[in-house]
Residue, then its C-alpha position, 0 to 999 in steps of 0.5 A: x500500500x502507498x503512504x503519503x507519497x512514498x510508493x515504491x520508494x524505501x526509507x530512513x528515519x531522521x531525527x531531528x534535534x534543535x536547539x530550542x528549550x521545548x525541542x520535541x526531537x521530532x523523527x521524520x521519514x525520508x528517502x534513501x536518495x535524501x538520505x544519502x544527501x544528508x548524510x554522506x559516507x556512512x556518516x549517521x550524524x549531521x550539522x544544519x551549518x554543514x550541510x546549508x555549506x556543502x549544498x547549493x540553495x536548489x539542492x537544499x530547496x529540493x532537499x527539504x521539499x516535503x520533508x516536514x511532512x512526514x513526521x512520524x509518531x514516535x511510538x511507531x519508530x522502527x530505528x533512527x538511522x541519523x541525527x540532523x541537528x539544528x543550532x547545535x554548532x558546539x557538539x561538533x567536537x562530540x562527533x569529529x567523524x559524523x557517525x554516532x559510533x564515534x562519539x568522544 
């Protein structure tokens, strides 16, 4: 069965995870082709600042086309494949080589 759009498509679970007092630390749903934009060579942790550096102002409207609608209850989560955080700049130095794994 076909669900908000993603017929045919497989998926990763990205959780969100910003700076804000009330952060909710939000999952959404994305595709494996965005995910692999996001979160390049095996890496499972990425900076909002890097990512709007390495990409171009279409490739991130494209990016994020749609990507906040797909929200996921997170009860319902099967895994968390990567973090994207947001306003988080300082925990950097926590994870030098982008991949929880690696965590200092």
């Amino acid at each position: 069965m076909c669900q908000r759009g993603w017929c045919g498509e497989s998926y990763e679970n990205v959780q969100v995870i910003d700076g804000a007092d009330n952060c909710t630390y939000d999952v959404f749903r994305i595709t494996d082709a965005k995910f692999a934009t996001v979160f390049p060579n095996g890496q499972d942790i990425q900076f909002i600042e890097d990512l709007i550096k390495r990409l171009d102002e279409s490739e991130l409207s494209a990016l994020f086309d749609k990507f906040w609608d797909d929200r996921l209850d997170k009860k319902d989560v099967v895994g968390i494949h990567g973090t994207l955080f947001y306003e988080l700049a300082y925990k950097k130095k926590c994870y030098p080589t982008k991949k929880e794994n690696d965590l200092i």
